[in-house]
N, C-alpha and C positions, 0 to 999 in steps of 0.2 A: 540890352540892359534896360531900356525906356519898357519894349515889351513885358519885361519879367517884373519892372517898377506897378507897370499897369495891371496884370492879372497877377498878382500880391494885392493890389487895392481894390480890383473888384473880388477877391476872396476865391479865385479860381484856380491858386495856386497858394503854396505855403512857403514861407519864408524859409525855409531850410529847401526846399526844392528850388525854388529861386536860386539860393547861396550855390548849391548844385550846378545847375546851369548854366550861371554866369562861369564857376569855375572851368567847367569844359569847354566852355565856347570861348574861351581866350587860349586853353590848347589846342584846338583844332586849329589853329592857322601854322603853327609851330609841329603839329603832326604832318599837314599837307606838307611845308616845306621839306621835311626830312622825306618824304615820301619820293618828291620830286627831284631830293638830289642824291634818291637811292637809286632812281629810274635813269637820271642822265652820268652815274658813274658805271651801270647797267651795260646801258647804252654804248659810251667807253669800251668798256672790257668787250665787248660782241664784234665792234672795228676792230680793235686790237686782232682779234678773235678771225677775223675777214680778213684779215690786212696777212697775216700769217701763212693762211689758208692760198691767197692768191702769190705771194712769195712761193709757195712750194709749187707751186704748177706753173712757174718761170721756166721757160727754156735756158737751159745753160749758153754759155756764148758759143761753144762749140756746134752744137744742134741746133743755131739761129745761122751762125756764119760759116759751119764748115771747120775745119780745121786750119790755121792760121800758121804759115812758114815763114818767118821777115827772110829776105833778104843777108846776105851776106853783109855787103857794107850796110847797114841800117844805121849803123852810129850806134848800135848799143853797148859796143865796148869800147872802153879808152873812159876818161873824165867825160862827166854833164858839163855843158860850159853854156851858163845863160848870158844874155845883154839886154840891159835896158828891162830888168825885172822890175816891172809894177804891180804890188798886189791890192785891193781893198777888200775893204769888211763888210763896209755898206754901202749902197747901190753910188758910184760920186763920191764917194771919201779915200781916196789914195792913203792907206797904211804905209806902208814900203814903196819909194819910190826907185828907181835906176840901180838897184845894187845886184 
């Protein structure tokens, strides 16, 4: 602004060009920003993009371990029967205690 105040006073520049000026150079910070959070939502969608990519060329559990047979008695049939259930939510905060 001091710039365009000064060559407006040395006759370098015209008052309407000036007006000009100033006006764009207070959009450009508000164009870069958009710019930059068009790049890092970009950015985003391309992990997403990877992240997808490397989920499909996971080995299924069977092709990492084999095929998997329990046991006869394994406990998977009859009732679950827990004791002394504690769960939390966050790292030291017991939600659910003993039930």
């Amino acid at each position: 602004a001091l710039l365009a105040a000064r060559a407006v006073g040395a006759g370098a520049l015209t008052g309407g060009a000036a007006g000009v000026l100033l006006t764009y150079s207070v959009m450009v910070p508000n164009q870069l920003g958009w710019i930059l959070k068009l790049y890092t939502m970009a950015e985003v969608e391309f992990v997403s993009v990877e992240r997808i990519g490397q989920y499909i060329s996971l080995k299924t559990e069977e092709e990492e371990q084999g095929n998997f047979y329990p046991e006869e008695d394994d406990g998977s049939s009859g009732p679950a029967k827990n004791k002394a259930l504690s769960t939390e939510q966050l790292l030291g905060q017991l939600t659910f205690t003993n039930i």
